[in-house]
Residue frames relative to the residue before (quaternion, step in Angstrom):
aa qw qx qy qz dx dy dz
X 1.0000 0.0000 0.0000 0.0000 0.00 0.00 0.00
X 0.3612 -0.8304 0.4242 0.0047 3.22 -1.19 0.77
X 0.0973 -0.8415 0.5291 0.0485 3.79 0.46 1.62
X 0.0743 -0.7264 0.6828 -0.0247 3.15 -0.96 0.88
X 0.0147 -0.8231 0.5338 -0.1933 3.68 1.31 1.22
X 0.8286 0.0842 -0.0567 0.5506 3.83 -0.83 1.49
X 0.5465 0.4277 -0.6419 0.3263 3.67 0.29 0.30
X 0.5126 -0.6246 0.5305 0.2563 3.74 -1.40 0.96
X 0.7072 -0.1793 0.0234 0.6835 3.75 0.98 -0.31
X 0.4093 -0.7107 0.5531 0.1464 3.61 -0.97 1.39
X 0.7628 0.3389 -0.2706 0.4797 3.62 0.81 -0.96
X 0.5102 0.6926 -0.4759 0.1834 3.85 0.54 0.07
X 0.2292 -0.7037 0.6474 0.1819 3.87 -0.68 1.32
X 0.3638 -0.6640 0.6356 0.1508 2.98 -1.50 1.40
X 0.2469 -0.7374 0.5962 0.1998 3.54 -0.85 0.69
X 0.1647 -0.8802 0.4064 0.1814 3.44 -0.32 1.45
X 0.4550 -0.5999 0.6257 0.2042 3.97 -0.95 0.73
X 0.0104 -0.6604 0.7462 0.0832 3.65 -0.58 0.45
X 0.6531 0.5364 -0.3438 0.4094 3.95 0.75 0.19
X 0.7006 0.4888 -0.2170 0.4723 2.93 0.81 -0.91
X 0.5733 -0.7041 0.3384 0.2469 3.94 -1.12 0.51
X 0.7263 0.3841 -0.2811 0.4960 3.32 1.33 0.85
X 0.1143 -0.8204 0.5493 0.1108 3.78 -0.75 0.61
X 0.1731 -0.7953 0.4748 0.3350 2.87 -1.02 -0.25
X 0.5054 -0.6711 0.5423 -0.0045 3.44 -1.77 1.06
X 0.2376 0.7217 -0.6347 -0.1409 2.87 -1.00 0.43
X 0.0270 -0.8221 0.5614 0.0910 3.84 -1.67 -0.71
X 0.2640 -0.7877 0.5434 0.1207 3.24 -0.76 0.64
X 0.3993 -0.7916 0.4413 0.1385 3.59 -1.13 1.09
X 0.9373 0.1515 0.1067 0.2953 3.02 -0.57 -2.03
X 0.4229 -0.6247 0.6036 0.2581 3.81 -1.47 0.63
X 0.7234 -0.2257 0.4604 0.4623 3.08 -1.94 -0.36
X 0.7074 0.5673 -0.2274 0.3550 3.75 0.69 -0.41
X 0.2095 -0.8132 0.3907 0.3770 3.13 1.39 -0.91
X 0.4574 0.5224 -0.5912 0.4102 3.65 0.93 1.56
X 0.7120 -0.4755 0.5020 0.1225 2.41 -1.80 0.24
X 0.2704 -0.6615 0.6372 0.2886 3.64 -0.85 0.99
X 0.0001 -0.7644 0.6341 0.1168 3.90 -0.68 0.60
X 0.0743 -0.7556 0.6184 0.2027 3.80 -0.95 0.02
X 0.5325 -0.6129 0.5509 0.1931 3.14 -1.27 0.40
X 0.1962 -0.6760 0.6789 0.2088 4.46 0.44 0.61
X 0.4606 -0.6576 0.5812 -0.1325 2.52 -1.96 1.40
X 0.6537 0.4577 -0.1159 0.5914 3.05 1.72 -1.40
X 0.5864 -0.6329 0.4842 0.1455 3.35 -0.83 1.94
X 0.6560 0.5178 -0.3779 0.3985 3.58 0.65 -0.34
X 0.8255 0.1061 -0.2383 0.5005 3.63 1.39 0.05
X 0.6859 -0.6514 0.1404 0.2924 2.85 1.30 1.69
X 0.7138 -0.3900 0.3953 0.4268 3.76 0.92 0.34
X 0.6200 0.5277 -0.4584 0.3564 3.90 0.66 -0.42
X 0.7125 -0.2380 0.4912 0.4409 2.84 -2.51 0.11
X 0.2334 0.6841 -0.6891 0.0522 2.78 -2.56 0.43
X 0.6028 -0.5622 0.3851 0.4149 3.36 -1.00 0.39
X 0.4097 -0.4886 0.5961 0.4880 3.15 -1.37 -0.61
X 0.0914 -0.8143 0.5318 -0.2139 3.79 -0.79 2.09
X 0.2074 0.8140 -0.5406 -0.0466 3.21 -0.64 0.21
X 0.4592 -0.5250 0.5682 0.4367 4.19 -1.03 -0.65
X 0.3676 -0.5390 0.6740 0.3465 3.85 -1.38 0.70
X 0.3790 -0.6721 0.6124 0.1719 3.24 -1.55 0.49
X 0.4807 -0.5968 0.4852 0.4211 3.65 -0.62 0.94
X 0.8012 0.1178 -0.3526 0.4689 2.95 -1.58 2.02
X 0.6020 0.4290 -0.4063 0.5372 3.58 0.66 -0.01
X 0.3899 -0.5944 0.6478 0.2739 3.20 -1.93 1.09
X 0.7899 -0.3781 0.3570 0.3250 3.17 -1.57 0.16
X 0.5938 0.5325 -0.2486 0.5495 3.17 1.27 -1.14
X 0.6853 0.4218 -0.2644 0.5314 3.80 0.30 -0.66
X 0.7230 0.3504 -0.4058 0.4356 3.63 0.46 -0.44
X 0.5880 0.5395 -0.4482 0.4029 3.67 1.21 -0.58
X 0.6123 0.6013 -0.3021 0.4151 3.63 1.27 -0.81
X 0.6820 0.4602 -0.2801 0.4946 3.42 1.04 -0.98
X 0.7174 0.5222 -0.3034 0.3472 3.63 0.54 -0.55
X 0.5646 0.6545 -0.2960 0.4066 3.13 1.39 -1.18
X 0.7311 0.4589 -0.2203 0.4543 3.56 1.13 -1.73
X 0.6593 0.5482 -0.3026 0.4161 3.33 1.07 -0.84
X 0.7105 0.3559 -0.3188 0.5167 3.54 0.36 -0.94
X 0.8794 -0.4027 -0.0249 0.2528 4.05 0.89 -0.84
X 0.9249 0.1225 -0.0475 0.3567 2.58 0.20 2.01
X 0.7614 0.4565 -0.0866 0.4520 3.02 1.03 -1.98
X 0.0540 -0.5332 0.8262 0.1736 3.57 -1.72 0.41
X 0.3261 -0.5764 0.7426 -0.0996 2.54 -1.44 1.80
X 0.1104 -0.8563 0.5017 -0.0530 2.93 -0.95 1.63
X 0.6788 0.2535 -0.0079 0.6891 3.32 1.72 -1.38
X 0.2502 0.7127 -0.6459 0.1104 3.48 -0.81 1.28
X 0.0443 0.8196 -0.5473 -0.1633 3.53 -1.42 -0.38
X 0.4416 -0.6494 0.5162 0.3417 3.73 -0.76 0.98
X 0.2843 -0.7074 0.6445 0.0589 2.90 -1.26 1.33
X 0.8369 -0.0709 0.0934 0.5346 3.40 0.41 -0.98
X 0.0849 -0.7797 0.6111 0.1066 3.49 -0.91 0.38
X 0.1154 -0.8180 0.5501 -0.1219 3.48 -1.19 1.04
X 0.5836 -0.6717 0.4513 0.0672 3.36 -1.09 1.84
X 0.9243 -0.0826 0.1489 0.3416 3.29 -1.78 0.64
X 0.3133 0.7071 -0.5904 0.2308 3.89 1.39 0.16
X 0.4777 -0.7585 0.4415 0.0390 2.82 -1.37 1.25
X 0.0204 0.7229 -0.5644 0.3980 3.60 0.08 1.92
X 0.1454 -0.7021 0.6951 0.0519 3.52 -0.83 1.28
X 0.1268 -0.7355 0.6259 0.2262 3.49 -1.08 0.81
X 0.7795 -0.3347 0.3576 0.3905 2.98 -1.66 -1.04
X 0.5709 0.4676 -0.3497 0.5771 3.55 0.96 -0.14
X 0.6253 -0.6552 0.3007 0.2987 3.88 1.11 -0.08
X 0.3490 0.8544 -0.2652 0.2791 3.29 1.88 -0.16
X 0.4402 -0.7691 0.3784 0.2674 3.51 -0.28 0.63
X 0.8734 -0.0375 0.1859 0.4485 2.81 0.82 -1.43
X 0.1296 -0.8661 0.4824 0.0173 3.68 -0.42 1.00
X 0.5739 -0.5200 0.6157 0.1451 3.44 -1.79 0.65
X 0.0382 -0.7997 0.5991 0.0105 3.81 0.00 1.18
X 0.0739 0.6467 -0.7578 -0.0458 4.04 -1.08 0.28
X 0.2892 -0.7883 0.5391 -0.0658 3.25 -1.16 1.52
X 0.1994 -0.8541 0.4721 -0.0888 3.22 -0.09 1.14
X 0.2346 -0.7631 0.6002 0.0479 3.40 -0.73 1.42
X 0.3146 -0.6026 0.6811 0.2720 4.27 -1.15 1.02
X 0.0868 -0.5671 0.8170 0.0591 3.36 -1.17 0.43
X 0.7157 -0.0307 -0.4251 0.5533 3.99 -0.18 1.56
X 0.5972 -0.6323 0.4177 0.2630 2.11 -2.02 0.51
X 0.2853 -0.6611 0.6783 0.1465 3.51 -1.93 0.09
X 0.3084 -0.7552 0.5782 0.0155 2.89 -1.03 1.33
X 0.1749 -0.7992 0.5435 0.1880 3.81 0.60 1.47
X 0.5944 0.6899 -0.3749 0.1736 3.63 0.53 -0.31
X 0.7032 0.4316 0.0700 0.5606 3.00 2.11 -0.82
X 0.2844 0.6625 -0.3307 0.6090 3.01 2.57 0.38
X 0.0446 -0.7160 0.6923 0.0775 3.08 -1.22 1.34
X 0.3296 -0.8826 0.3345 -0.0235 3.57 -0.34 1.25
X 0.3639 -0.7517 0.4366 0.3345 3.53 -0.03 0.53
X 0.0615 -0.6637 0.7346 0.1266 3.92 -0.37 1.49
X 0.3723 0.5282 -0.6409 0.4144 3.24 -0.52 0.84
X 0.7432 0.1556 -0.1914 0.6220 4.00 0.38 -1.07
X 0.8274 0.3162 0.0040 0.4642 3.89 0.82 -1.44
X 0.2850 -0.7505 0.5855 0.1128 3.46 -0.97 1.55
X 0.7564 -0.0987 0.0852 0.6409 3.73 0.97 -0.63
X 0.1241 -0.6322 0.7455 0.1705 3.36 -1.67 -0.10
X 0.1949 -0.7901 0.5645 0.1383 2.95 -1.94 0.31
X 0.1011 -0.7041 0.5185 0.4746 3.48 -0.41 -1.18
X 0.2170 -0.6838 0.6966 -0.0121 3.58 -0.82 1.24
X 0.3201 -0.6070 0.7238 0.0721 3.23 -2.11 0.82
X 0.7883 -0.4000 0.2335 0.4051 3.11 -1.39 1.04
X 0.7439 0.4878 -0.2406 0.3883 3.37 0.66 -1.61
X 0.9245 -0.2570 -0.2605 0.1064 3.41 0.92 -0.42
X 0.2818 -0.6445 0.5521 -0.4476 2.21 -0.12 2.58
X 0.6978 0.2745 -0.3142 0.5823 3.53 0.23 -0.97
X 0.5311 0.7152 -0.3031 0.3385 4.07 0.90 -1.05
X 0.7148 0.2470 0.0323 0.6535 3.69 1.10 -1.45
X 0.3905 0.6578 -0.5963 0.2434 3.87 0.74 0.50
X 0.6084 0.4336 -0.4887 0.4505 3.80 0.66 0.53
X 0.6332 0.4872 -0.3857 0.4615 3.46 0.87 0.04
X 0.7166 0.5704 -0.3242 0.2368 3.54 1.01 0.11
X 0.6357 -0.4220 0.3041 0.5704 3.86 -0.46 0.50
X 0.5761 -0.5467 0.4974 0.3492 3.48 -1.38 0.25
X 0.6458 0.5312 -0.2830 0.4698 3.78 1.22 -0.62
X 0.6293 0.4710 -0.3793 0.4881 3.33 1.06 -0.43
X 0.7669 0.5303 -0.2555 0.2557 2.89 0.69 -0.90
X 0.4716 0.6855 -0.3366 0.4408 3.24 2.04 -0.74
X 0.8157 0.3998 -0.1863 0.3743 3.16 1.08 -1.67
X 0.7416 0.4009 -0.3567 0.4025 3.65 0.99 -0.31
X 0.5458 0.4044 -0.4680 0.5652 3.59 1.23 0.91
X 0.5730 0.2646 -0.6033 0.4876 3.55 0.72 0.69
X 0.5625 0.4347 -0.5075 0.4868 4.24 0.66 0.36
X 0.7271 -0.4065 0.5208 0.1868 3.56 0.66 0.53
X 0.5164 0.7249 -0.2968 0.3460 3.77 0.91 -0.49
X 0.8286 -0.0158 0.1119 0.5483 3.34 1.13 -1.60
């Protein structure tokens, strides 16, 4: 079953602007445990660091579909049980396409994943882990600038 707990409209397609100074983002966090899935980027363009699992909606895709598409693409997973925990304006995160600023919706798994048995795309992802709060806050210089935007607006760092 699928919770879609707190989205403001589940079926809206974001229509994405690659011009304009804002994208949107999304990413999903926590286990039954309360860690974090972190990965480690592969792509040289963000230098090896920590990061959520993150991705861009594609023009015409809901949010919900793009969290689905990324997840399988980057590794693997059907994501079956999720819910938007929190969702977060204009937070300030240059990507790779040069964007200033992005629209984050933060998605909680409600099952578990067993990263051990995750076949990942090294192409986007050198490793993953699961990390606790504590360290997380420990390795917060090792993390993309987008994570980092978005887990100090959760209060995290």
């Amino acid at each position: 079953m699928i919770k879609k707990k707190g989205f403001k409209n589940e079926k809206r397609k974001i229509k994405q602007c690659w011009e304009k100074s804002s994208h949107n983002s999304f990413c999903f966090i926590f286990n039954e445990k309360k860690e974090m899935l972190i990965i480690k980027k592969s792509d040289p363009a963000y230098s090896k660091k920590y990061s959520v699992v993150d991705g861009h909606v594609e023009d015409g895709e809901t949010i919900e579909d793009a969290l689905l598409r990324e997840v399988f693409e980057e590794m693997n997973l059907n994501v079956s049980e999720y819910e938007l925990i929190a969702e977060f304006e204009n937070l300030n995160d240059t990507c790779r396409y040069g964007v200033s600023f992005h629209d984050w919706h933060v998605f909680k798994i409600n099952h578990k994943i067993e990263i051990e048995k995750i076949n990942f795309d090294k192409e986007e992802i050198e490793s993953l882990q699961w990390m606790d709060i504590n360290e997380i806050q420990k390795n917060k210089e090792f993390f993309t600038s987008g994570s980092k935007s978005m887990l100090s607006a959760l209060n995290i760092f």
